[in-house]
Every structure is written in structure tokens, then in C-alpha cells.
N, C-alpha and C positions, 0 to 999 in steps of 0.2 A: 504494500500500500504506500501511495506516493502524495503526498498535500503540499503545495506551493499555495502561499500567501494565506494559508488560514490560520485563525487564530491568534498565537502569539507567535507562528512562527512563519519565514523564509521559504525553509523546503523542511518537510521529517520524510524518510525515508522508513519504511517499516516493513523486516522482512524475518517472520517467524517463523521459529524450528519448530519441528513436527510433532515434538510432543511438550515441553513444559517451557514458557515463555513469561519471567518477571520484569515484573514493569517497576521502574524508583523515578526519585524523584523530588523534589521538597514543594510545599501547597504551591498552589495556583500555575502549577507548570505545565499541564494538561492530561494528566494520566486519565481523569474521566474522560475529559474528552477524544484520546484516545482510544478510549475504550466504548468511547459510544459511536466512534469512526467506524472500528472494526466490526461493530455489528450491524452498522452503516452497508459498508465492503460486504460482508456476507449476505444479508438478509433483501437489502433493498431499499429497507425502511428506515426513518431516523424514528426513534422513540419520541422524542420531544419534536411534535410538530409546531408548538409556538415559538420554539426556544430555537429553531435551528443555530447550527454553527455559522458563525460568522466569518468574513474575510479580513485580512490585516487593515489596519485604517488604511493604509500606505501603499495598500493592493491598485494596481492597474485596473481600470475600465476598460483598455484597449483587447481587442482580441490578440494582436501580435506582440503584446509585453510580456517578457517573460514571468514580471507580478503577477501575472491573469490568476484570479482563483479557483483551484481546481483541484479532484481527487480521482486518483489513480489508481484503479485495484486490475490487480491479476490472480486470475485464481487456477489452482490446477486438481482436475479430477480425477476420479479413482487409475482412470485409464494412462494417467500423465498426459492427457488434451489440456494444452492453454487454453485461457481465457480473458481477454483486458477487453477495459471500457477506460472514459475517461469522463468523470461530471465537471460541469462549469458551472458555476456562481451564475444569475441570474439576476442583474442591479435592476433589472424591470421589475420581477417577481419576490424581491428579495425569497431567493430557494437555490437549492440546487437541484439541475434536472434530475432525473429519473433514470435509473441506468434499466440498460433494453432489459427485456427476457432473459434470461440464465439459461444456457444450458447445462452447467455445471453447477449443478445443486452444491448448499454447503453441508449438508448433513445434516442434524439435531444440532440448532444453536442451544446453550441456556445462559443467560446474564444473570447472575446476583450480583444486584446494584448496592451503590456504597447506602441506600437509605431505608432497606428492607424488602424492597421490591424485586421482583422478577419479570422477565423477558423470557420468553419461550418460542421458537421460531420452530415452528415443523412444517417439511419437506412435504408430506404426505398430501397435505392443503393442496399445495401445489399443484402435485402428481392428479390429483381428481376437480381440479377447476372444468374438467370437461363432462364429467358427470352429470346427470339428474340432479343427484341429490345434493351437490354442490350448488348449482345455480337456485335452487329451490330454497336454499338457506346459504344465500349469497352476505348475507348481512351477519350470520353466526359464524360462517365457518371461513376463517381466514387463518394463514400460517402464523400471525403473532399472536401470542396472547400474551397483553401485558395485566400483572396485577402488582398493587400494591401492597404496601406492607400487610396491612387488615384484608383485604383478599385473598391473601396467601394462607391466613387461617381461616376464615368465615365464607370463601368463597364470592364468585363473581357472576352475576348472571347475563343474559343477553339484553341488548336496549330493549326488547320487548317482553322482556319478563318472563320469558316460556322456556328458553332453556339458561342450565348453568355449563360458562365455559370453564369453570372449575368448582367443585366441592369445597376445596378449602381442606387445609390440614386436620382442622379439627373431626369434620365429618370422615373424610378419608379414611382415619386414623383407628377410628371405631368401628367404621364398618370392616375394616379390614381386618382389624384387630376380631372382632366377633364374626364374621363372615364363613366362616369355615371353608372348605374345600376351592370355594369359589374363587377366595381375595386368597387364597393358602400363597402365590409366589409373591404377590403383591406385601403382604406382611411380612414373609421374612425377608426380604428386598428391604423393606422400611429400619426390621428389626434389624439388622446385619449392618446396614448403612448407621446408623445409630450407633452402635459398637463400634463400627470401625472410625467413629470420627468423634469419639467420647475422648475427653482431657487426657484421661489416662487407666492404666488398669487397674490402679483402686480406686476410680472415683468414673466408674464406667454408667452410659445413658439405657438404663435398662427400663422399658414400659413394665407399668404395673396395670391392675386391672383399670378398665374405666371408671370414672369418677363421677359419680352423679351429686352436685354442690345443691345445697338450700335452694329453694324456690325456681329453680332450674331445671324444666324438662329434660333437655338434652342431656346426655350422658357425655365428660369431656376425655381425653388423655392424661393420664398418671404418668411419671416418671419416679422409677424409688428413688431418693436421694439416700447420703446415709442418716440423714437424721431423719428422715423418714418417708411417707408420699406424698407428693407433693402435685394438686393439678397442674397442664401442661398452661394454661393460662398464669398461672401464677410464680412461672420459671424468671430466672435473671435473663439480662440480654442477651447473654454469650450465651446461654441454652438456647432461647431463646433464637439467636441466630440462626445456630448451629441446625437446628431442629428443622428449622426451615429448609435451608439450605439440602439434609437430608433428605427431608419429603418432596421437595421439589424437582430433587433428581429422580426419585424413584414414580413420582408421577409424570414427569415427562417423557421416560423412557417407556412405562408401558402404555401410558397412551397411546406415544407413537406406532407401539407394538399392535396393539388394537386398530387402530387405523390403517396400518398396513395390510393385516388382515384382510379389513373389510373393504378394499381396492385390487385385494391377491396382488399385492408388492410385498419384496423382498424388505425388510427392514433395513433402515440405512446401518452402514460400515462405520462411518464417522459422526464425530460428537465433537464440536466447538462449544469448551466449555469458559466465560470469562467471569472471575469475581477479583469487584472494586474493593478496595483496603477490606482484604482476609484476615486483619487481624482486629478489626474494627469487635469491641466488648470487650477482646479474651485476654486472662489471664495469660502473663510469661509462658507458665508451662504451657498450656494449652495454645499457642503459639508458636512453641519450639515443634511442637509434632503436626499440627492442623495440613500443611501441606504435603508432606507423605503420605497422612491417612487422607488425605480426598484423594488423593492418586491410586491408594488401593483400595479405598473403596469405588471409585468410578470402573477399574482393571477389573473389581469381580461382579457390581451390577452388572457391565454390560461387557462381558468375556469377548464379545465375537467383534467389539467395537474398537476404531483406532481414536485413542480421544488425543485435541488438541487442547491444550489449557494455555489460559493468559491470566496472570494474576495480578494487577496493580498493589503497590506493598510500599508501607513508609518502615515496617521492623525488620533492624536488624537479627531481630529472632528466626523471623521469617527466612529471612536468606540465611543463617546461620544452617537451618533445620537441612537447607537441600543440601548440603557439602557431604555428603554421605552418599547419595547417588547421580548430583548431578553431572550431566554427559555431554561435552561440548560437540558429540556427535548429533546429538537430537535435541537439543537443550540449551535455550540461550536466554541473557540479561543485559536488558536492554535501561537504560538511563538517560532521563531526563534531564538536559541542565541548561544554565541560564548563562550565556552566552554578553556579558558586560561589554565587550569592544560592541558586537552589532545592534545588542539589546534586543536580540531573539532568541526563542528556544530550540535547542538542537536535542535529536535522539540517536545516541551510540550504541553498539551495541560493544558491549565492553567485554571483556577478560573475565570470568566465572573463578576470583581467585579466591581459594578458600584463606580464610581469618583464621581459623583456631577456638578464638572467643568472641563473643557477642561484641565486649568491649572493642575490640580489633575491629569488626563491622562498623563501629560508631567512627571508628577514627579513617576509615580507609575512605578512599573518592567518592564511594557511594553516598555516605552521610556528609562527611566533611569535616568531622567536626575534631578541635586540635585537644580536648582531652576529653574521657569516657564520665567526665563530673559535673558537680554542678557548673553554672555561668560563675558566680563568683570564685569558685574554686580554681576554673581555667584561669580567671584574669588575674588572681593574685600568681598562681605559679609562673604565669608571662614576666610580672612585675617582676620576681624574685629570680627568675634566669636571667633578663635582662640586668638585675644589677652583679648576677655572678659573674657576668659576660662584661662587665662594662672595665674598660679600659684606665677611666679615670677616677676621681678621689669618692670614695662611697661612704656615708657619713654613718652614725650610729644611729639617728634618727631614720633614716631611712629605712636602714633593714629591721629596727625596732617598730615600724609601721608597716611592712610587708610581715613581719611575722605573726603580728597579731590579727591581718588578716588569715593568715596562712591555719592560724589555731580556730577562727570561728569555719573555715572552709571545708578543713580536711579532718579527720579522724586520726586520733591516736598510733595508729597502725600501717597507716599512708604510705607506702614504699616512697614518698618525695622524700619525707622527713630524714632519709637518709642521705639524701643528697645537700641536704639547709642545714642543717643543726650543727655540722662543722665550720661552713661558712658564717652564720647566725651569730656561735660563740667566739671565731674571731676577731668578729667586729662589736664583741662585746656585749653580746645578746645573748640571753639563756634563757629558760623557763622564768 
């Protein structure tokens, strides 16, 4: 995928490996928007139709400047057949065109967005636009289905109130859960996924029975915690996330299954899976592991599937977790940065070089950042190198004023303190 003049930037160039793609970055540099390009490039559709993406202030009107705003995608199918288009900006319509017909499907997209929401893109739509039953229910049945955060559990119905384009977690969850033989892959699909992307193996997301609360028909989802059961509405947000993110792979995947079905098509081979800040709720631990278990939980939902994953990510927990399998044969990391001579953002795709420690993460290109501490911590040790380093007369007040920042800063234990406390005392400064 290729963008001249949008956004904040020039040109970005974006060219993803075939199975796990991290996206960095620090705010406002366009990782969402990135990420809503690519499902832009695959799908067809911009999610935000009021909101489309913009072209640089600075962008050309002229069709032969090279500013001209425009998006570039190529895509390549199961067969290895290319396929490129190019959209143009639209100063009349403020939009961008419409890219032709596809013939190279992208597969099962799914987006988990940074705000709770999903994006669902199925192929299957597609494949039966020629259909009866399609044109008959032109108005329900389309390849995106977007819901929002409360959709996601409670379900979403059609503008005319006659069908739902989704149950909703909640409902799902029970019927599937009590269903017997019927929902029997569907539950352990949900169950299994659940397990496989719980914090960790003593503090694992295991469903208990349904919960039927005060004054409440409906019966909802349990989760044991260990202090006890707990309804699936009354979980923290990283469950809460997490939970989602689970049910929403396991219902898009057999939907599509069922759809395929009932068209007698093969089910698609590939899965484009993208989620905005992965680490958004979750605790450290549950951070360090999140990204290997969605890998193997996607690898055994759907065994026969080759998935693509994109992951936008501000932790260095996150990239810490992949140094264990990631493959710069199939596996790349890509960075967003800001660009001060041009005052545009540029996308590298960088060196996958393992750190060791999280703290290493913090301090290496990715982050940037010159110590693993607090702000004030960093600027006093500046201060205090700088006068170890300094050339000329260094007074006692001075390193008497650096050190006592250095004591509200840093902890007892501080591996600096070995490098100051010699200097410190002999310029006449002690405890």
C-alpha cells in the first residue's frame, strides 16, 4: 500500500509480511489511520464515512503534481495473480473514488478497533450479490458488518427491525453455552479461545454456568474468577476486552462457515486479522503473553487458515513478548516517526532486534526514550553526567543540588548511585 500526500505525510510506503506485522509509533502519528487505510486497501470501504481521511494541507490540486493525493494498493491472490488500482482525492466531492471490483478477494477481514468496536468484512456477501436471496435482502446483507462496543455484547439488528446482523456476545454465549449438540463446535471454539488468551495459567478465563441476576429475565455469562463468579457484564476492561475480542473471532469465523455453506463455496484460506493498541486495559503480565496466544489461538480456531495479522502497539511488553518466535522471514516491524527537517511522517520498516529487557525496549529507536525512569529521574542523571563530564571548575553547591535531586529521583538500590557517590564525596558531598 502506497499514500502520497495524505495525512501527515509525503509518501508511506507499506509492504506487509505474510504472517505477523507490528505497527509503533508515538500518538498522533497515524497508526489508526493506518490501520483504517488497510482495511481501506482490502475491503473497499472506509469505516468512517463522515470522517474520511484527508489530504496534506500542502497537497497539489493539479492532476500532474506529484502532491496529487492518492492511495495505492496491490494485492496478491491465492494463485500469486497481481492486482493494483490507484484512488484519487476528489477536491469536488471531498472523497476518494471507489476502487473497481476485486477480483482478488481479501479473505475474512476482522478489525478490533482501539475503542471497542468491530469491523467484520466477509467475502461470502460478495461471492452471492448474484443470488435471489441477496438482492431480496439487499439492504441486510452486505460484506461489512460494523458494531460497536455495546453491539458487540447486546447485538445489532437490521434498519428494519426484522433481522439481527449479530446476537451479541451475551446471547451467543448462552445459547451456545446451553445448546447442546447443535452450538457443541461453536462452544468449544469460544471455550478454547478463552483459554488460550487468559492472562495466564493461574488466573485462566474459564465460563461458569449462566447467571440469571435480580429482576432480569435473561440469563447472562459467568466467568469463575478466583475469588469467585462473577457475571460476564460485571468483568474489568481487560476481561472485558479480551472477551470480546475472543467471541468475535469465533463468531466470524463460523459465520462465514455457514455462509459458505449455504452458497456451496469452499471457505476462504485466508484471514486478515488487524487490532489497534493490543495492549489497551491489560495488565504487564497479560501483555507480555497477549500476542502469542492470539497467534495460537487464531492457528487452532481456524487450522486450514493462513492468517495475516497487523497489530498497532505503543508497549514495549508487546514487542518484548514476540523475541521468542519472531521471523524476519515472515514477520516484520514497521515504525512510525516524525520526520523534524521535513515535518512529515515517515514508515520504516526496521531491524526486529531483540532487547533482552523491556527496559532495553524503552530505551532503543522504537521508544526513544534516554533512561527506563521516571522524567525527573532522567533529567537529574543528565544534570549529574554532565557535571562528571564537565571540563571546568565544579562547585560544591552544585553537585550538592544535583544530589539531592538524585535522592528524591532514584531509589536506594539504583545501579547510578555507583557511578555518583564517589564523585559526590569528592566534591565534598555525602549523605
Amino acid at each position: 500500500m502506497e499514500m502520497q500526500s495524505v495525512g501527515s505525510t509525503e509518501h508511506i510506503m507499506y509492504e506487509p509480511a505474510p504472517r505477523l506485522n507490528l505497527i509503533t509509533g508515538d500518538n498522533s502519528l497515524g497508526k489508526t489511520f493506518l490501520m483504517d487505510t488497510i482495511w481501506w486497501g482490502l475491503t473497499g470501504e472506509w469505516l468512517e464515512v463522515d470522517r474520511p481521511l484527508l489530504p496534506r494541507e500542502d497537497a497539489s490540486t493539479s492532476k500532474r503534481s506529484k502532491t496529487e493525493p492518492q492511495i495505492s494498493i496491490v494485492s496478491v491472490g491465492n494463485e500469486g495473480r497481481k492486482e493494483a488500482f490507484t484512488s484519487k482525492f476528489s477536491w469536488e466531492n471531498g472523497g476518494w473514488g471507489a476502487p473497481p471490483q476485486r477480483i482478488t478477494l481479501a479473505g475474512l477481514v476482522v478489525y478490533a478497533r482501539h475503542d471497542g468496536s468491530f469491523a467484520v468484512w466477509d467475502p461470502t456477501y460478495v461471492l452471492s450479490r448474484s443470488t435471489p436471496a441477496y438482492q431480496a435482502q439487499s439492504n441486510s446483507l452486505q460484506p461489512t458488518t460494523l458494531l460497536d462496543s455495546r453491539e458487540v455484547w447486546y447485538g445489532k439488528q437490521t434498519e428494519d427491525r426484522r433481522n439481527w446482523f449479530s446476537n451479541g456476545l451475551i446471547r451467543d454465549w448462552v445459547t451456545w453455552q446451553i445448546g447442546g449438540n447443535r452450538y457443541a463446535n461453536q462452544w468449544e471454539a469460544l471455550r478454547l479461545s478463552l483459554e488460550n488468551l487468559s492472562p495466564s495459567a493461574e488466573n485462566p478465563l474459564i465460563p461458569s454456568d449462566p447467571i440469571r441476576l435480580p429482576f432480569v429475565t435473561q440469563e447472562v455469562p459467568g466467568l469463575q474468577m478466583p475469588y469467585g463468579t462473577v457475571p460476564i457484564t460485571n468483568v474489568s476492561a481487560g476481561v472485558r476486552r479480551i472477551t470480546s475480542l475472543a467471541y468475535m473471532l469465533v463468531w466470524s469465523w463460523f459465520r462465514h462457515l455457514d455462509n459458505s455453506n449455504a452458497i456451496r463455496r469452499e471457505p476462504q484460506q485466508r484471514l486478515v486479522l488487524l487490532v489497534d493498541e493490543i495492549e489497551a486495559h491489560l495488565h504487564p503480565r497479560w501483555q507480555r503473553t497477549i500476542v502469542p496466544a492470539l497467534m495460537n489461538m487464531v492457528e487452532k480456531l481456524m487450522p486450514s487458515v493462513k492468517p495475516q495479522i497487523h497489530i498497532a502497539t505503543h508497549s514495549p511488553l508487546v514487542l518484548a513478548s514476540a523475541e521468542p518466535f519472531f521471523d524476519e522471514a515472515i514477520d516484520d516491524l514497521h515504525h512510525l516517526n516524525l520526520d523534524l527537517t521535513t515535518v512529515t511522517v515517515t514508515l520504516e520498516e526496521v531491524e526486529f532486534m531483540k532487547q533482552g529487557r523491556v527496559d532495553m525496549w524503552l530505551r532503543s529507536d522504537i521508544f526513544g526514550l534516554e533512561e527506563a525512569r521516571s522524567l525527573p529521574a532522567e533529567q537529574a542523571i543528565e544534570d549529574a553526567l554532565r557535571l562528571q563530564k564537565s571540563n571546568g571548575a565544579v562547585t560544591t553547591a552544585q553537585v550538592a543540588h544535583v544530589h539531592e535531586r538524585l535522592k528524591q529521583a532514584l531509589p536506594a538500590h539504583d545501579i547510578f548511585w555507583s557511578r555518583w557517590t564517589f564523585f559526590a564525596e569528592k566534591h565534598g558531598v555525602d549523605e
